[in-house]
C-alpha positions in Angstrom: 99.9 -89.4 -97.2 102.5 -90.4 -99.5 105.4 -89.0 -97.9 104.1 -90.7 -94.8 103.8 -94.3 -96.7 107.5 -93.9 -96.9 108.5 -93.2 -93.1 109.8 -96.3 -91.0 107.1 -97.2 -88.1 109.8 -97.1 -85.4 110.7 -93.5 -86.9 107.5 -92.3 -87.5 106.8 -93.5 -83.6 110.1 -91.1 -82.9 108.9 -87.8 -84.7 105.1 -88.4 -83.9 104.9 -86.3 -80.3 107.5 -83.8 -81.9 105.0 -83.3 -84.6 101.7 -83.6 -82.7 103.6 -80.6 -80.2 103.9 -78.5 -83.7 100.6 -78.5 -84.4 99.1 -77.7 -81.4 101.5 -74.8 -81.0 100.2 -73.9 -84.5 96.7 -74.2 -83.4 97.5 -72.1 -80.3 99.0 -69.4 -82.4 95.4 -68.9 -84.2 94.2 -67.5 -81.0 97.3 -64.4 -81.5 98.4 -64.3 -85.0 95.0 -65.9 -86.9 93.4 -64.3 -89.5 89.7 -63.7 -89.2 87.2 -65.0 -91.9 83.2 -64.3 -91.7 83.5 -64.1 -87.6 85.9 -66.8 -86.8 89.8 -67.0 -86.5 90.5 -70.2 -87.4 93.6 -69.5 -90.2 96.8 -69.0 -90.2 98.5 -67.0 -93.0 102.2 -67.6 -94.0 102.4 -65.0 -97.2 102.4 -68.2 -99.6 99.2 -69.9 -98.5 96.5 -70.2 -95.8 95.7 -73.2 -93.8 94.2 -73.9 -90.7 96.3 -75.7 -88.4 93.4 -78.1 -87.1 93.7 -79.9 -90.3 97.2 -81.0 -89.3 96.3 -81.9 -85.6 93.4 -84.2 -86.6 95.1 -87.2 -88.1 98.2 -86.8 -85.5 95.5 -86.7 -82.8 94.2 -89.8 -83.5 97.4 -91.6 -84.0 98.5 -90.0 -80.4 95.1 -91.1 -78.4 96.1 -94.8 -79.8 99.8 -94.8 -78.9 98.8 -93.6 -74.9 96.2 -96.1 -74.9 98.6 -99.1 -76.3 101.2 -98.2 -73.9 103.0 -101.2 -72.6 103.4 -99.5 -69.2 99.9 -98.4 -68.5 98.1 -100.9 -70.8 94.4 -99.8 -70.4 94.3 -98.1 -67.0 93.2 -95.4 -65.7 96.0 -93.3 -65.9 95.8 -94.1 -70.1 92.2 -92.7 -70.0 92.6 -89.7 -68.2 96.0 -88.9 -69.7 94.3 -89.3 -73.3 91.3 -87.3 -72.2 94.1 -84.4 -71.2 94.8 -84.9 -75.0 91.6 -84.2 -76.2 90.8 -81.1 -73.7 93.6 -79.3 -74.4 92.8 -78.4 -78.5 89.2 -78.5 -77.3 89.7 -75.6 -75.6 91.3 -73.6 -77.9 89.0 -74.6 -81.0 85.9 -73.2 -78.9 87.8 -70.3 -78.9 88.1 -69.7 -82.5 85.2 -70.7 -82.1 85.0 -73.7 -84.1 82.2 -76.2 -82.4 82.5 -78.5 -85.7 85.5 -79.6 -85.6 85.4 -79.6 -81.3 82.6 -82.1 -82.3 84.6 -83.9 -84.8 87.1 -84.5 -82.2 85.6 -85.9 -79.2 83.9 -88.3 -81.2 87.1 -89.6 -82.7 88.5 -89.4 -78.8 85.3 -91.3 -77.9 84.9 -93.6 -80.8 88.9 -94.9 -80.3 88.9 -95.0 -76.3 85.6 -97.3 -76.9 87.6 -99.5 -78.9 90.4 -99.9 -76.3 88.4 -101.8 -74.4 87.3 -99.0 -71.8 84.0 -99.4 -69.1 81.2 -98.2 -70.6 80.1 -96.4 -67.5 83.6 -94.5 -68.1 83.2 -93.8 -71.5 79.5 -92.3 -70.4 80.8 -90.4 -68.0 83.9 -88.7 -69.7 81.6 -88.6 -73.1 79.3 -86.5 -70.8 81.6 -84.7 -69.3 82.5 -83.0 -73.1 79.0 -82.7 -74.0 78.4 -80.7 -70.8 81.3 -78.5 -71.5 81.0 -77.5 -75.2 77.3 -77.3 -74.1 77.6 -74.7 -71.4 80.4 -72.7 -73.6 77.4 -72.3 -75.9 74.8 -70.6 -73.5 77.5 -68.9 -71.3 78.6 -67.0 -74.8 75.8 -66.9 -76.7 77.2 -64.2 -79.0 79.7 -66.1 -79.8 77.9 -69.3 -80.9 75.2 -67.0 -82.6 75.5 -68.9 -85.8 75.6 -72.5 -84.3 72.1 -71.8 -82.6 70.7 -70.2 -85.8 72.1 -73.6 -87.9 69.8 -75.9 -85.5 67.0 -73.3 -86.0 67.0 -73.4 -89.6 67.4 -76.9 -89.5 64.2 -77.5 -88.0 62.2 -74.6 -89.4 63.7 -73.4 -92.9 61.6 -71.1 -93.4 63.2 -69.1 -90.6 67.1 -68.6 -92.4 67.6 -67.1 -95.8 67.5 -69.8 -98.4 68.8 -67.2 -101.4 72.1 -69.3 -102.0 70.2 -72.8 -101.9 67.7 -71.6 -104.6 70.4 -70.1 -106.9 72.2 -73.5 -106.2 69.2 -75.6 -107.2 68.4 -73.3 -110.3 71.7 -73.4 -111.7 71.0 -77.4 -111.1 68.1 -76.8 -113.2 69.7 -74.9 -115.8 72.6 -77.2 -116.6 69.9 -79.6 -117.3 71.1 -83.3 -118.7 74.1 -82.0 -120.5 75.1 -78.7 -119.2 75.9 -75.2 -120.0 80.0 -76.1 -120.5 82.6 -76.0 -119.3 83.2 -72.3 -117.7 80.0 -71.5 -119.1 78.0 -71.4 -115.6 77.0 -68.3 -113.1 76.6 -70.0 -109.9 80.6 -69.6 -109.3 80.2 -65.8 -109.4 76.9 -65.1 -107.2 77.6 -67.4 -104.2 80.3 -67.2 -101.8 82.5 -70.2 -101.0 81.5 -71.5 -104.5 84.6 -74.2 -104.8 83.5 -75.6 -101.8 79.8 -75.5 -100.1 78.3 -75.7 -103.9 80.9 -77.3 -106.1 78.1 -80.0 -106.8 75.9 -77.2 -108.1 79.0 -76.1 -110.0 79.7 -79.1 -111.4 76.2 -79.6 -112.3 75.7 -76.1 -114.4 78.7 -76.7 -116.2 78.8 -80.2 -117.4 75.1 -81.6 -117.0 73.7 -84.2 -114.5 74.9 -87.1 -116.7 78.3 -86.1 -116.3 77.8 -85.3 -112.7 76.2 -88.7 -111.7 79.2 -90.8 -113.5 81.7 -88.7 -111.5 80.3 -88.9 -108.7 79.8 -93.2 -109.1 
């Protein structure tokens, strides 16, 4: 963000489809050379770190939808629309692939969300809208093997009793046990019987550690 702050618009407007182009070629490269983690293969891993390449597209993406769509030559037409919609198919693809259906999400609303804005029809904005929907929709019943865990998310979502809820009760006990003031600072469990601790519980964490109190002023 800060190195960005520093570029010149008119450069930045230079290097922007250059950039945009890198990423997706990184994001295309998942699908060959992406290392797999809990049933997806959605990193890439260049000996000094891991990162997933989606990360990067996301912010260009929406910079990239806005410049085709604030064209001077095609100001708001059709051609805009469907070239911008090309935009979003494209990485759409290739994240169901992975398969990542959050961040396929994630992206059509932004598509949808910035298209809207333009100025666009609604009836167009329906219909394309709908048009993704159906898609990511009919990739999850035509593989349901591979979207396993997505329909056993909406399950649990609406019956909890049917998933495993061992990591949410050791997440809500170390809660418990940190109490008001906590059980210090590298004094807590949690971090070592839950996987993913740094992220999905860093609340809980947080909370076993150094106490509500502390955890409610950070958080305000």
């Amino acid at each position: 963000m800060v190195f960005i702050s520093w570029l010149q618009l008119s450069f930045f407007k230079k290097i922007l489809i250059p950039i945009f182009l890198i990423a997706l070629l990184a994001l295309f490269l998942v699908l060959f050379f992406g290392v797999e983690v809990k049933g997806s293969k959605r990193w890439l891993d260049i000996y000094l770190f891991r990162f997933q390449p989606i990360e990067f597209l996301k912010p260009f993406f929406i910079v990239i939808i806005a410049k085709i769509l604030s064209k001077e030559n095609f100001i708001t037409t059709n051609t805009s629309y469907f070239l911008s919609f090309l935009f979003l198919v494209v990485p759409c693809v290739v994240l169901l692939n992975q398969p990542d259906v959050g961040q396929t999400i994630l992206l059509v609303l932004s598509w949808s969300a910035i298209v809207f804005v333009s100025g666009i029809k609604l009836i167009y904005i329906f219909s394309l809208f709908s048009i993704s929907l159906t898609f990511v929709a009919s990739s999850l019943f035509i593989f349901p093997e591979k979207y396993a865990y997505v329909f056993k998310r909406v399950e649990v979502f609406f019956d909890p009793s049917k998933g495993e809820r061992v990591q949410s009760s050791k997440a809500l006990d170390a809660i418990k046990e940190g109490g008001l003031t906590g059980q210090g600072m590298g004094e807590g469990t949690l971090k070592y019987r839950v996987p993913e601790a740094h992220t999905d519980y860093i609340i809980s964490v947080i909370a076993e550690e150094f106490g509500s109190i502390k955890l409610s002023s950070t958080i305000r």
